[in-house]
C-alpha positions in Angstrom: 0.0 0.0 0.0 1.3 3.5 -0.9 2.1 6.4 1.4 -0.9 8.3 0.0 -3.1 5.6 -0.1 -2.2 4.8 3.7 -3.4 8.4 4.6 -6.3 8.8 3.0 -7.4 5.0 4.5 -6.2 6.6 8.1 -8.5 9.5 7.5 -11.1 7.6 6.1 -11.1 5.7 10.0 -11.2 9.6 11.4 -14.4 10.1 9.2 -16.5 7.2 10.4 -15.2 7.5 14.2 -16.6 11.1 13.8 -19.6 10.1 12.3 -20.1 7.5 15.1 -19.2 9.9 18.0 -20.9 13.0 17.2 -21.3 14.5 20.9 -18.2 13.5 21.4 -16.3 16.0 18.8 -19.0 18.8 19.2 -17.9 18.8 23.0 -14.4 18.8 21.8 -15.0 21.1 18.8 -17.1 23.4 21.6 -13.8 23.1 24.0 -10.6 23.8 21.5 -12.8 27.0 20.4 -13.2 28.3 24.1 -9.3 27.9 24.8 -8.3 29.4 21.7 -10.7 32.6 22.2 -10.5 32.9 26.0 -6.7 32.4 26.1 -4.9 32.0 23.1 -6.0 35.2 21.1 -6.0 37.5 23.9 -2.3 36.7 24.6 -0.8 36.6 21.5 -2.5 38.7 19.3 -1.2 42.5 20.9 2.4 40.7 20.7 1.5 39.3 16.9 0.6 43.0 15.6 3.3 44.8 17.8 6.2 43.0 16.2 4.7 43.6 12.4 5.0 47.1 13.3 8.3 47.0 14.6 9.5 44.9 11.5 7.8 47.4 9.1 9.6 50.5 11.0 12.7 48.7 10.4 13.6 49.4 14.4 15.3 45.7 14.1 18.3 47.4 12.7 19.9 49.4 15.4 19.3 45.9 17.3 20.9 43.3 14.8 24.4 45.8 15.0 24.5 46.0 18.8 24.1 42.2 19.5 26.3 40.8 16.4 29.4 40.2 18.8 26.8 38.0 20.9 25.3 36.4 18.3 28.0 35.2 16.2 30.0 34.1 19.3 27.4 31.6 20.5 25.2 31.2 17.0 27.2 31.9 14.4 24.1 34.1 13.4 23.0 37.8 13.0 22.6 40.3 15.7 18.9 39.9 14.6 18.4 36.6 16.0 18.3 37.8 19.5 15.2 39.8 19.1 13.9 36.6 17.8 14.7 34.8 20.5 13.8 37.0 23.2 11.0 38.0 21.5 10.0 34.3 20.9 10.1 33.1 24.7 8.1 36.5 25.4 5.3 35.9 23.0 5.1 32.4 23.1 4.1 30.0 20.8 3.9 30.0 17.4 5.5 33.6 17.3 8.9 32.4 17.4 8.4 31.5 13.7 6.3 34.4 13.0 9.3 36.7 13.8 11.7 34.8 12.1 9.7 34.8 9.0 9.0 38.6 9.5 13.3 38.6 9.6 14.1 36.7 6.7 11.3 38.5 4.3 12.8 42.7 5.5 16.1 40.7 4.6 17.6 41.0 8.1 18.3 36.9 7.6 19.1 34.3 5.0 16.9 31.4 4.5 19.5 29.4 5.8 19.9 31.7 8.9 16.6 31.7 9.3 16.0 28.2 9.4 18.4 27.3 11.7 17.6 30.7 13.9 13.8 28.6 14.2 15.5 25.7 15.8 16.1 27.6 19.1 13.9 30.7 18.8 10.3 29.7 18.6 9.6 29.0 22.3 6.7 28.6 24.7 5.9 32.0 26.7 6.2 33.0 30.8 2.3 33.9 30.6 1.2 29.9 29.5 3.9 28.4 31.7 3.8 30.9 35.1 0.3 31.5 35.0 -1.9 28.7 33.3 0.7 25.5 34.3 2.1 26.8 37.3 -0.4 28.9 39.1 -4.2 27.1 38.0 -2.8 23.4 37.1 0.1 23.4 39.5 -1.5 25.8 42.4 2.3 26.7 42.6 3.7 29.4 41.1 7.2 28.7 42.3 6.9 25.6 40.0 5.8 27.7 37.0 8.7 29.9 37.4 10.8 26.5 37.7 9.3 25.2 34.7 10.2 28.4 32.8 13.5 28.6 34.0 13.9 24.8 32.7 12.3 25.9 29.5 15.0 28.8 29.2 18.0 26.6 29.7 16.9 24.3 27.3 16.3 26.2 24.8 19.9 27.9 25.4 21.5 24.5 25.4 20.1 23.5 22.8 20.7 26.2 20.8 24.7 25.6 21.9 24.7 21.7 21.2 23.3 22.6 17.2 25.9 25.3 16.6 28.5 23.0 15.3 25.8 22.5 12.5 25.3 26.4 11.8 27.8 27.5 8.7 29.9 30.4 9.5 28.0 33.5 7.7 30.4 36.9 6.5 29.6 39.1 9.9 28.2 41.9 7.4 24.2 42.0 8.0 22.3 41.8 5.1 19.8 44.8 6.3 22.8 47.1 5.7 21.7 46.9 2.1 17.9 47.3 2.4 16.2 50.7 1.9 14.8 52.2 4.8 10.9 51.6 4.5 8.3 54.6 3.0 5.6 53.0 5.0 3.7 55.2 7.5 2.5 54.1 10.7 -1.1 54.3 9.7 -0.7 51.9 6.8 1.7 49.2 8.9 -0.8 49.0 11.5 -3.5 48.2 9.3 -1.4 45.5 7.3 -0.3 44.0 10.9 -3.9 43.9 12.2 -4.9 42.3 9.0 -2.0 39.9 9.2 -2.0 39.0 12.8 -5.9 38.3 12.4 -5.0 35.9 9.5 -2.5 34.2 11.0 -4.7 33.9 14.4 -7.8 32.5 12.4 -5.7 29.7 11.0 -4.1 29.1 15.1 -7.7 28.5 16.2 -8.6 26.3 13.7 -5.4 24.1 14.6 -6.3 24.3 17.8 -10.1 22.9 17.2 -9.2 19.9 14.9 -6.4 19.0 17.8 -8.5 19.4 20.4 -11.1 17.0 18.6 -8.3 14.4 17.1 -7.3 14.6 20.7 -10.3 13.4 22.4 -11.3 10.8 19.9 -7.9 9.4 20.4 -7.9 9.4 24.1 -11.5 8.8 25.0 -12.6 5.9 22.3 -11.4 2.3 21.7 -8.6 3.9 20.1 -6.9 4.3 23.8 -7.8 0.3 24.8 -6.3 -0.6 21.3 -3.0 1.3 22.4 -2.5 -1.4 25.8 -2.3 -4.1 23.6 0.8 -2.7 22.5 4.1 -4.2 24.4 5.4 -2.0 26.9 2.5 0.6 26.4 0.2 -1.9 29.0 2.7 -1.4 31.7 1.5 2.6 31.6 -1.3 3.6 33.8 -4.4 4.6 31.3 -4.0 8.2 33.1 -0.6 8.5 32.0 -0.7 7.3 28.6 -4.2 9.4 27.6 -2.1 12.9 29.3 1.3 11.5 27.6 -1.0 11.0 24.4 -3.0 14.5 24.6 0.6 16.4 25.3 1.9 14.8 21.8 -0.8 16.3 19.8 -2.0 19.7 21.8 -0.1 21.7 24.1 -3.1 23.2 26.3 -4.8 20.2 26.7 -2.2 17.8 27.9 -0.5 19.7 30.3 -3.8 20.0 31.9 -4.5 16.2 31.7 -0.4 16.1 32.7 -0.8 18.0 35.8 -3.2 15.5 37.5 -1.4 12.2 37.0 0.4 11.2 40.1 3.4 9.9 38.2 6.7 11.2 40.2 7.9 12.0 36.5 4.9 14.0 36.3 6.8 17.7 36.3 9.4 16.8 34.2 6.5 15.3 31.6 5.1 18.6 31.9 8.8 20.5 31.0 9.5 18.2 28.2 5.9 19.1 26.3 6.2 22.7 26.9 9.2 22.3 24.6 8.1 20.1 22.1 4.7 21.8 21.9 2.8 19.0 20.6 1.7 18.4 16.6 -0.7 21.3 16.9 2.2 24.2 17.5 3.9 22.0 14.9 1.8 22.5 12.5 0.5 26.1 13.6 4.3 26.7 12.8 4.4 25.7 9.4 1.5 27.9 8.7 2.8 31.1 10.1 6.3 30.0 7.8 4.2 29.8 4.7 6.2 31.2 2.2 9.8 30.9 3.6 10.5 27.4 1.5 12.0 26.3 5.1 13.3 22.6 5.5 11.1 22.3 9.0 13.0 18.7 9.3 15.7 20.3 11.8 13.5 22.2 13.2 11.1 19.1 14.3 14.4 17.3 15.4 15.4 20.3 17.7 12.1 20.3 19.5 12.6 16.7 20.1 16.2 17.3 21.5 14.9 20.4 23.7 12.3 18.2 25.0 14.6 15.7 25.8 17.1 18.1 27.8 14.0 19.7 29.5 13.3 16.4 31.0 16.7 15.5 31.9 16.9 18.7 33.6 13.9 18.5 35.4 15.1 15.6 37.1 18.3 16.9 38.1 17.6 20.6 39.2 14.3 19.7 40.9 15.7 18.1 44.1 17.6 21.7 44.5 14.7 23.6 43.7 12.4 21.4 46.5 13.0 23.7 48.8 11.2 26.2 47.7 8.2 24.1 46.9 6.2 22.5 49.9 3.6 20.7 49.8 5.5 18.1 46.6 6.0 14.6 46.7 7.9 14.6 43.9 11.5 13.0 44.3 13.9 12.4 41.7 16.8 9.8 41.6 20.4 11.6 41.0 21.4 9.8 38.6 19.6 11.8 36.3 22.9 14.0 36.4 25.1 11.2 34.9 22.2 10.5 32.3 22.2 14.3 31.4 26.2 14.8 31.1 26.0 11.5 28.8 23.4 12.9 26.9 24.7 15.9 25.7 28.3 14.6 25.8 27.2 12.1 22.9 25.4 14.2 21.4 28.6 16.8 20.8 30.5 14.2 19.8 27.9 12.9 17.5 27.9 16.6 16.2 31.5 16.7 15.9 32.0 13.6 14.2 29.3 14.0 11.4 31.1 17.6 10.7 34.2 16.1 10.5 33.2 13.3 8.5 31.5 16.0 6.2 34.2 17.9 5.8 36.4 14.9 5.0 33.4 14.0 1.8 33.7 17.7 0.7 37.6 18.0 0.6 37.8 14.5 -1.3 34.8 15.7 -4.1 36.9 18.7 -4.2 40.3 17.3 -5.0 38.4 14.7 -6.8 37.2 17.2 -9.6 40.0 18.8 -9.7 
């Protein structure tokens, strides 16, 4: 059977499981259009039309030239790239890539800098981790602001682990050569309202076909079908339906994540605020239409940040205990040694595929010649 043919038989199933659970994905329908209105486009929408502005006025400039020496010291990248990424982890998701698109089309990045700028810029914000996870899932704000601090490092680490893989671009910024823009204020804010309402449109109706693909998974015989597998029957059906939920949409499963009683429960919840789920995912690709991005390295970094956000979880939290009574969370230490041998493979992994790169290049080199 072919790849397409697989699909559309895979959809087909979606169709008739809809068809014969109709309350089921109104209710679910009903619930991914509440979280998206009531949370989603209150928060990110002022930040969405903001930074259009700010891209139009071509303010980005004086910024890019004063953080260069930072940049290309840890990135290899443009000066640009940190108002991305502070920008990013202030906004939240999918902004990140909104900004970096917004970057690549005034021509203060590459394509290529701008696809491996999205590997580490397009982050989860303070506002969804503090308030919503930390303060209403949680009832601890000390844990949000230890969630976000995990989320921080991760994204910094990771960020330093995928630098080997950034080529070295000429320090000159490409905005030097870019026309200041004619635009007046009057007619940027119009296009960034029009935009920003676009792009949120689209969000929300990611976030409704999640929510619903999300509940037919978790709460049909899809979920029973899953035990049968080996090793997924030694995971509590809790668990595996909040483990299942965080995969495919970010709201939804660190709510169901927050009342398991797993003791890996908090460093569940750190690992899918950086991966995101398949909804961010694909709300990503939408605000990047356009670009021509590979989004294969970006997927592959939110995998690795989710990873280190776990590790870390487990190895900072037993410091961090202090500060948060009431937990009965305990973690073994020997998450340290796992985390040190994680990244350590992973640089030398890095290094040895650029060597062995290099090596190919220099031999087809000398080879034509």
């Amino acid at each position: 059977m072919s790849k397409k043919s697989t699909t559309a038989f895979i959809l087909f199933c979606f169709v008739i499981i809809l068809l014969a659970f109709p309350n089921l994905c109104i209710n679910a329908a009903q619930q991914g259009l509440l979280l998206w209105f009531n949370k989603v486009l209150p928060s990110l929408l002022p930040f969405m039309i903001l930074i259009n502005i700010l891209v139009g006025l071509d303010s980005i400039k004086s910024i890019s030239n004063r953080a260069t020496f930072i940049t290309y010291k840890f990135w290899n990248l443009p000066g640009s790239t940190l108002f991305a990424f502070i920008m990013g982890l202030l906004a939240g998701y999918p902004m990140g890539g909104r900004i970096i698109k917004e970057l690549v089309s005034s021509g203060e990045l590459t394509s290529q800098q701008g696809e491996k700028a999205l590997c580490f810029c397009n982050n989860c914000g303070p506002l969804f981790i503090v308030g919503t996870v930390g303060t209403t899932i949680l009832g601890n704000v000390k844990l949000g602001y230890f969630l976000l601090l995990i989320h921080i490092l991760s994204a910094l680490i990771t960020s330093l682990l995928l630098k080997p893989t950034y080529p070295l671009y000429p320090i000159r910024s490409t905005s030097l050569q870019i026309a200041p823009s004619s635009k007046t204020l009057p007619s940027l804010l119009n296009e960034a309202v029009a935009h920003s309402m676009d792009t949120m449109t689209c969000i929300g109706g990611y976030i409704i076909f999640f929510s619903v693909l999300a509940h037919l998974i978790t709460d049909t015989l899809l979920l029973q079908w899953l035990f049968h597998l080996p090793l997924i029957n030694q995971i509590s059906t809790t668990t595996l339906q909040a483990i299942l939920t965080s995969f495919l949409e970010l709201s939804n499963g660190v709510n169901a994540l927050g009342q398991i009683s797993s003791p890996y429960a908090l460093a569940l919840l750190a690992a899918t605020l950086a991966f995101g789920g398949l909804c961010v995912y694909f709300q990503t690709l939408y605000v990047l239409e356009g670009t021509h991005f590979s989004t294969k390295p970006y997927f592959f970094s939110k995998c690795l940040q989710a990873i280190i956000s776990f590790l870390l979880t487990c190895v900072l939290y037993p410091f961090f205990s202090v500060y948060t009574q009431g937990t009965k969370i305990v973690f073994n230490h020997t998450w340290s040694f796992i985390l040190i041998g994680f990244v350590s493979s992973f640089i030398l992994l890095t290094h040895f595929n650029k060597n062995i790169r290099s090596i190919f290049t220099t031999f087809k080199e000398s080879h034509r010649s």
